[in-house]
KOLLOVEX-180791 format. One record per residue (C-alpha): residue in three letters; x, y, z. Coordinates in steps of 0.001 Angstrom, whole numbers, padded with zeros to 6 digits, always signed. Example, Ala and Ser with C-alpha at 12.3 -4.5 7.8 and 13.67 -1.06 7.14 Angstrom:
ALA+012300-004500+007800;SER+013670-001060+007140;
This chain:
UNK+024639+025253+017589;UNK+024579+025705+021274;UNK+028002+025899+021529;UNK+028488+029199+019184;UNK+024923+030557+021117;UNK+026942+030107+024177;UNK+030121+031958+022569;UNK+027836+034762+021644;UNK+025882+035654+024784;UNK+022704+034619+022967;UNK+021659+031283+024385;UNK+019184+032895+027010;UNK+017726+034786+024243;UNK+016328+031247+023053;UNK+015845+029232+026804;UNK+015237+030862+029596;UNK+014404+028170+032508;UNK+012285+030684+034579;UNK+009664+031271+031622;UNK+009973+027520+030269;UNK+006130+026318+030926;UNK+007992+022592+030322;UNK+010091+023097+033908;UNK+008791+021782+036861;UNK+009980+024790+038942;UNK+008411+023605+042202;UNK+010925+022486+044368;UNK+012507+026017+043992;UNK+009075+027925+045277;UNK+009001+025100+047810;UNK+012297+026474+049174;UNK+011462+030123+048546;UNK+008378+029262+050512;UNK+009705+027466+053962;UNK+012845+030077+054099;UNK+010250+032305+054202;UNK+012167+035054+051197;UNK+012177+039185+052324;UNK+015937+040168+052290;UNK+017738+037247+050342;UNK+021054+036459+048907;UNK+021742+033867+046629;UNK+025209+032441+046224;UNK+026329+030773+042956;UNK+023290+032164+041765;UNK+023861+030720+037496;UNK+021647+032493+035588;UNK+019358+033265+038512;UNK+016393+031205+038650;UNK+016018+031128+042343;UNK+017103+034590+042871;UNK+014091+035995+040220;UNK+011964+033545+042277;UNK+012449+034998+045371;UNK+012057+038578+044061;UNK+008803+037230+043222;UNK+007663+035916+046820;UNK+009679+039309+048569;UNK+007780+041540+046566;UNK+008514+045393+045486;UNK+009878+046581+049062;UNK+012134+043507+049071;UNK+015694+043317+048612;UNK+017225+039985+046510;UNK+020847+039666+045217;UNK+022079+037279+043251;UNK+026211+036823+043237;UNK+028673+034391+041079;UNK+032107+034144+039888;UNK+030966+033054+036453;UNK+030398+036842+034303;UNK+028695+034725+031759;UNK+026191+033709+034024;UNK+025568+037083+035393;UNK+025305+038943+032141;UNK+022971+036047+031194;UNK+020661+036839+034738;UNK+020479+040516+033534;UNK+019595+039701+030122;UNK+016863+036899+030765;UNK+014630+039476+033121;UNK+015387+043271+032573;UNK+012577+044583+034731;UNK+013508+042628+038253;UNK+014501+043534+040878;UNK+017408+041799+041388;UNK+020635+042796+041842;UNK+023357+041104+040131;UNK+026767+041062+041220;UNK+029974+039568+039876;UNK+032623+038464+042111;UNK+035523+036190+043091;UNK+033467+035010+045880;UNK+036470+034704+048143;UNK+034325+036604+051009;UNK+031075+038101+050215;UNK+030782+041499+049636;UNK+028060+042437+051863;UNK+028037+043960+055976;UNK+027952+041691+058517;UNK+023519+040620+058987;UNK+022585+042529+055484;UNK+020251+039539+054931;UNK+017032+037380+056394;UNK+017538+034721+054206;UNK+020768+033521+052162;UNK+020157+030674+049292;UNK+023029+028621+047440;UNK+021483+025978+044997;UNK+023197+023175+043712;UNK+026711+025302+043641;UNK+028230+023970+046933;UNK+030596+022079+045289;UNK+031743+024966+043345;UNK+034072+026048+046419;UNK+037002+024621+047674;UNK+037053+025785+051239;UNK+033423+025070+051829;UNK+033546+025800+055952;UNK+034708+029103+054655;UNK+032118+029919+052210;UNK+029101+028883+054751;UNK+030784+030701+057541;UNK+030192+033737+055119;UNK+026742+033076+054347;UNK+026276+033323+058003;UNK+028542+036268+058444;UNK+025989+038465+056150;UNK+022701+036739+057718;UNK+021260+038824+060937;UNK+019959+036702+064060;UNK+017784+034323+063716;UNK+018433+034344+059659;UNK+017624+031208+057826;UNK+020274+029861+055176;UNK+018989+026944+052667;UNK+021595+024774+051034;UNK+020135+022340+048496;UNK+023301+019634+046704;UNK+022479+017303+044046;UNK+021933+013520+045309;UNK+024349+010389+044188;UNK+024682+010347+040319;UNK+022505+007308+040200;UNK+019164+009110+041499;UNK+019528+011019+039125;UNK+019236+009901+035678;UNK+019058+013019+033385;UNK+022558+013421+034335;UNK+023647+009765+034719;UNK+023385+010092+031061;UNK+025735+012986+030338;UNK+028256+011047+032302;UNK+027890+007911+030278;UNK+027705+009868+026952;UNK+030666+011838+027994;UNK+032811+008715+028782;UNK+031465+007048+025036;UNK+032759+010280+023673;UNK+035993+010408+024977;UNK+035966+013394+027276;UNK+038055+011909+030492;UNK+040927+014151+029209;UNK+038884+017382+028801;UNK+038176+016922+032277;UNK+034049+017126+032003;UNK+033427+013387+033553;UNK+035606+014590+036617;UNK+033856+017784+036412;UNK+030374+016351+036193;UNK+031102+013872+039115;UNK+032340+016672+041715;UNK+028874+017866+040973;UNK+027543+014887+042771;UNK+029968+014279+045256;UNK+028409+016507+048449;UNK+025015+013822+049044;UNK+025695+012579+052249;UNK+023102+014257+055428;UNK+026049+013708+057585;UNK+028707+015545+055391;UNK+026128+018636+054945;UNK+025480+018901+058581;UNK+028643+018772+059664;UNK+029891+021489+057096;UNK+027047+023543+058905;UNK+027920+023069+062592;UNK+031607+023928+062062;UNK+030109+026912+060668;UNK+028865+027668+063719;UNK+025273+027386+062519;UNK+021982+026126+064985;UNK+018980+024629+064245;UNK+020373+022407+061334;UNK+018114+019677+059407;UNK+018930+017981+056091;UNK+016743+016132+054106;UNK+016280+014179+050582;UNK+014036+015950+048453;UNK+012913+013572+045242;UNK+011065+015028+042215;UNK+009787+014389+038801;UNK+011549+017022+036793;UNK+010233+018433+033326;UNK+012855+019556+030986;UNK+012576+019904+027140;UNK+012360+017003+024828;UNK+015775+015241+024372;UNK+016908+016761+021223;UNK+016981+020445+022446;UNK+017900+019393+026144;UNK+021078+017487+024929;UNK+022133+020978+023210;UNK+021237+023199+026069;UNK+022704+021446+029283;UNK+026543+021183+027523;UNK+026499+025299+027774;UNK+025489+025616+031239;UNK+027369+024679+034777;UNK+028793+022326+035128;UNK+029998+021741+031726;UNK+030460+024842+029713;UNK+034156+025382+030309;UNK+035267+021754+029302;UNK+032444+022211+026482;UNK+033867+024962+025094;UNK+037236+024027+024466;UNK+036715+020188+023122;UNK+036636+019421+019060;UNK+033405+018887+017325;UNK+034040+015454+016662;UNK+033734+014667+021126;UNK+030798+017072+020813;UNK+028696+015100+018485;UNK+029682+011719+019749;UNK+028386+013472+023011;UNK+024951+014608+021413;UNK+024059+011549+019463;UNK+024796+009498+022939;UNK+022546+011673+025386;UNK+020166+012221+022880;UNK+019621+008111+022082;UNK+019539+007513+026214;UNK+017075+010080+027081;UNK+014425+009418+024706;UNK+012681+006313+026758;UNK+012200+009673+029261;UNK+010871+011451+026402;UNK+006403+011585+026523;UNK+005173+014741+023820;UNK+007767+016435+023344;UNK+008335+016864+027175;UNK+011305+014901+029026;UNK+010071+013682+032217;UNK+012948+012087+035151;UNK+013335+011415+038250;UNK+015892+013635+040772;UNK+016934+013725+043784;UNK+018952+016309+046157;UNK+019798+017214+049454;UNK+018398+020112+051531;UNK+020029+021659+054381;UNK+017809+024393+056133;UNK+019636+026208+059217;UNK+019663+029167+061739;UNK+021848+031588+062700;UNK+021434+032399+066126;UNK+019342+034580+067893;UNK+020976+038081+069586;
């Protein structure tokens, strides 16, 4: 099912994470909150959850943009919310396609690992931030804090998908964890003023059955998801599905996470 919704444009029409009452979308106004959202950009924005977010803290005479390389995913952000006032952009992402200080604050969650030359990409974000502008980097934690997806990779090894690439696919999504990693990436992009810290939460998601059908069509999974047989695909569903249910309490799953935050400054004029 999810896979043809995903074919067809239409799986936002049916889950949409922002208006999800199950989601535990906390840590994301936390994060809105301390960078402190008027002028904001955010990179690898997916379907746009943080960028609606912050439209929401920077008000009417604010100015938000969300930008990623995926169309899907930016065709999805204009379809989930058709009245906000965020501006979408598609692009290559290669250099960002905004004046040097355009923005207070610039955002890119969970997508890091997305880019190959990462110095590159946060030497942009500062490029397009004006002094004293605050940048907020947030990268998943090891694979084993965090369960929900601990499970896809063990389902997705049981159901043979090594050679559709999807375990290496899923891993790279956990492989930026380490403080000393982050920081560094942010000092040789000549940013000031750098922390990083672990941020753990208790994340709501729907119950297992849905979940298991929904998270195959999104980052970091659709491509690989797309293009394997149906055979790998229920092998995959039947194996999530039976591992997440312990997490499963009224039709709500409930697991731990963890990630990293890096908060930084550009510096002052």
């Amino acid at each position: 099912m999810a896979d043809a919704l995903f074919e067809s444009g239409r799986l936002t029409e049916i889950y949409d994470p922002l208006h999800d009452d199950r989601l535990d979308l906390d840590p994301y106004l936390d994060l809105v909150t301390e960078l402190g959202a008027r002028s904001v950009l955010d990179v690898g924005c997916g379907t746009g959850i943080f960028a609606r977010l912050a439209a929401h803290v920077a008000g009417a005479s604010g100015r938000v943009v969300g930008i990623d390389s995926s169309a899907v995913s930016i065709d999805a952000a204009r379809r989930i919310d058709a009245t906000s006032n965020v501006q979408w952009v598609h692009d290559d992402m290669t250099s960002l396609p905004f004046d040097d200080g355009y923005f207070d604050v610039v955002a890119c969650q969970y997508a890091l690992h997305r880019f190959e030359d990462r110095v590159r990409i946060i030497e942009e974000m500062r490029r397009v931030l004006g002094p004293g502008g605050r940048l907020g980097i947030t990268t998943w934690g090891p694979i084993e804090e965090n369960p929900a997806f601990a499970v896809q990779l063990d389902a997705a090894v049981k159901a043979g998908f090594e050679e559709s690439g999807i375990v290496d696919v899923l891993l790279d999504a956990f492989s930026i964890h380490r403080a000393e990693d982050l920081a560094d990436l942010a000092a040789k992009a000549g940013l000031d003023d750098v922390s990083v810290r672990t941020v753990r939460m208790l994340v709501a998601l729907p119950r297992a059955a849905e979940w298991v059908r929904i998270y195959p069509t999104m980052a970091p999974l659709a491509r690989a998801w797309q293009e394997c047989d149906q055979q790998t695909r229920v092998q995959f569903l039947a194996r999530a599905t039976e591992l997440l249910r312990p997490f499963e309490h009224d039709g709500v799953l409930r697991v731990q996470a963890s990630c990293r935050l890096l908060v930084a400054r550009t510096r002052f004029a």
